[in-house]
N, C-alpha and C positions, 0 to 999 in steps of 0.2 A: 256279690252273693252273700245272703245270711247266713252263719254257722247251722239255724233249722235250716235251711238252705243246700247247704254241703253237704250234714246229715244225711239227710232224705236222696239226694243223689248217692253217694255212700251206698244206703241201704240197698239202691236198686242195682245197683252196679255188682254190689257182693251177693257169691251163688254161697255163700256160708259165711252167716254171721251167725254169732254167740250174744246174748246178753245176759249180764252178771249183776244180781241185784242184792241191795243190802236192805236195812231199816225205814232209808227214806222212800224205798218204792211204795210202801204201807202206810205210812206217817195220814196220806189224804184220808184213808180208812179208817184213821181217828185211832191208829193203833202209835204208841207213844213211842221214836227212835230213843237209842243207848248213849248217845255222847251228844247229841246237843244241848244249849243251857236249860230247854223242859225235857229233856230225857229221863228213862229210867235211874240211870245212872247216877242222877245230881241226885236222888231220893233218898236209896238204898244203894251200899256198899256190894256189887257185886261178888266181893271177896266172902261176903255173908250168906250169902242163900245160893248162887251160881256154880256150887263146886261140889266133887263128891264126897269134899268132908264136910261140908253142911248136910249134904244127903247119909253123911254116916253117924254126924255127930250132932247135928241140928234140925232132925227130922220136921220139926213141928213149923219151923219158919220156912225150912225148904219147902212142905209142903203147901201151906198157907201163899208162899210170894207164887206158885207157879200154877192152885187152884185159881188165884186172882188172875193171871193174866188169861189162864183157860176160859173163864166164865165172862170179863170184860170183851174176849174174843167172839163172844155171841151176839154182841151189839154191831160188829163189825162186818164190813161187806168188799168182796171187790172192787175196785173203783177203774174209771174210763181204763184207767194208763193199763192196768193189768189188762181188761180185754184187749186194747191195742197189741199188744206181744200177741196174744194168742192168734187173733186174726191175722198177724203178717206170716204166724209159723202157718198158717189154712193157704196162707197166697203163697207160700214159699221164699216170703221176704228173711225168716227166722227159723234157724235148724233147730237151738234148743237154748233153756233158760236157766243157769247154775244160780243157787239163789243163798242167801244166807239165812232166809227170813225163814220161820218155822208156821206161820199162817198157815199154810196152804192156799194162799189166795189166787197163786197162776195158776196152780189146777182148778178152782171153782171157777175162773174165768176161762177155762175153757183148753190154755197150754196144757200138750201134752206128755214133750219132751221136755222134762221138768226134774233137776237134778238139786236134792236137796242135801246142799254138805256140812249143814249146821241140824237134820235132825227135821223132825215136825213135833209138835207140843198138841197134835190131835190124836196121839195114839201113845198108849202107856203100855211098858213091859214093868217087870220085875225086878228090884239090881240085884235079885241074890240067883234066881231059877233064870232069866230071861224070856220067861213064859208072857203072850201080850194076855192083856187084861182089858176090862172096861173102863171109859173112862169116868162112867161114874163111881167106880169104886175108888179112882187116887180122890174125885173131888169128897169123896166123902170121908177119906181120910182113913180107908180101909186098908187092912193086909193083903197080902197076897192069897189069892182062894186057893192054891194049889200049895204052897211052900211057910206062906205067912210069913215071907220079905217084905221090906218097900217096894213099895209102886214109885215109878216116875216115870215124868213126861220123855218120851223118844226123843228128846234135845240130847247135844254135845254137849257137857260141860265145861267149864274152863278147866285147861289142863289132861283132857280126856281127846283123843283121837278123833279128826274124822272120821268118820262110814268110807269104807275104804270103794266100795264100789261105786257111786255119785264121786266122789271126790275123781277116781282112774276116768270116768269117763267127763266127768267136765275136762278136766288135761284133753285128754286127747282132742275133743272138740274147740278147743281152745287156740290148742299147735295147729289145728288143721284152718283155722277158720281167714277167710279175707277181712274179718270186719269184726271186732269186738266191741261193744256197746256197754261201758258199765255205767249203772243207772242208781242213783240214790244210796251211795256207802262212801264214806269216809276212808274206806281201807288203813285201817287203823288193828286190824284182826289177822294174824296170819295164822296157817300158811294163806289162806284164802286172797289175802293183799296181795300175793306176788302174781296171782293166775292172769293179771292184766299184761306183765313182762314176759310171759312165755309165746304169747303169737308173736308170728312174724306179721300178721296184716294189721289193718290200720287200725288205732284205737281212737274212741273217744269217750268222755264222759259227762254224765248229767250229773250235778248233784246241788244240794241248795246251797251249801256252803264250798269256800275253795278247800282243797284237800293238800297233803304236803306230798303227793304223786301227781299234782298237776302238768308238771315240765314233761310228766314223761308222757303225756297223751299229746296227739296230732288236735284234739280239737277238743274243749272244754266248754260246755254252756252250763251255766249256774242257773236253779230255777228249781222248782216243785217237779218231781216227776210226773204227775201225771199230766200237769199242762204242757209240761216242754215236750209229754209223747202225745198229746192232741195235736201240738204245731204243726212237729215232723208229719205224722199223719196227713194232714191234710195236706203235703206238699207230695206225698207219694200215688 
């Protein structure tokens, strides 16, 4: 039997499975991952625009690096593999989907249970009021209408806390789950890395590259997410 093979049995088998998605579940969407060699990454220095002393002391690049990826984001679409998740959570193959990625592309595909612990970059508050805002007022480089703070994208920063409530309930869905499925992350990000080592049920993972937490999953397939979620697919 083929690991999409085992998979796909796996899936039907487990009455709660989890999937945990990183950068490369969007990569087909034409949205650019963090640590591979075309990543964001290798361009710009995260340590430069990703933090809230760029946001206190470098306003003009923080805003500029996270309007660009806002506005490149409109060229961007769901792709197969995202509505796969959603349709298995309609058939009840899939309880819920913890994500890293700030798109929002499992909810435009259609997931509902949809835990976002890194934040969305489709919805702007304030860092001094926390009042939300529009988002064309960060892209156009406006103040705050109400206080006349910065604007920023609802992302985590580095060095800045998860969302405490997405984060408590990915956990618990995690502890509870038969089947964890993480799909397209390097797990290279914690605390988010460890959420693989908290189930007791089976793990597996998809992702294009090998990761240095391979040894510890039951089954690894290397490959593009959205084609290794067509394969599985069609074996369920």
């Amino acid at each position: 039997m083929s690991e999409i093979q085992t998979l796909a049995r796996w899936i039907k088998e487990s009455s709660f499975t989890v999937a945990l998605t990183g950068a490369g579940m969007s990569t087909e969407s034409g949205i650019p991952d963090f640590r591979s060699q075309s990543g964001w990454w290798n361009n710009i220095d995260p340590a430069t625009v990703a933090t809230v002393e760029a946001l206190e002391e470098n306003y003009e690049l923080f805003q500029q690096f996270y309007a660009s990826r806002m506005q490149g984001l409109r060229a961007c679409t769901p792709h197969r593999g995202h509505a796969i998740l959603a349709e298995w959570e309609q058939r009840g193959f899939l309880h819920s989907v913890a994500t890293q990625n700030v798109d929002g592309f499992h909810q435009q595909a259609g997931s509902r249970n949809v835990y976002e612990l890194h934040g969305s970059i489709r919805t702007v508050r304030c860092s001094t009021c926390d009042d939300q805002t529009e988002l064309e007022d960060f892209l156009a480089g406006k103040a705050c209408p109400h206080c006349k703070g910065r604007l920023r994208p609802d992302v985590v920063l580095f060095g800045e806390m998860l969302p405490q409530e997405p984060w408590q309930r990915a956990l618990a869905d995690i502890r509870s789950a038969e089947l964890v499925i993480v799909i397209g992350t390097s797990l290279q990000v914690y605390p988010v890395a460890q959420l693989p080592l908290m189930t007791q049920g089976r793990v597996a993972i998809l992702n294009y590259e090998p990761t240095a937490q391979d040894d510890h999953f039951e089954l690894v397939i290397h490959g593009k997410a959205g084609e290794l979620l067509q394969q599985i697919n069609s074996q369920i």
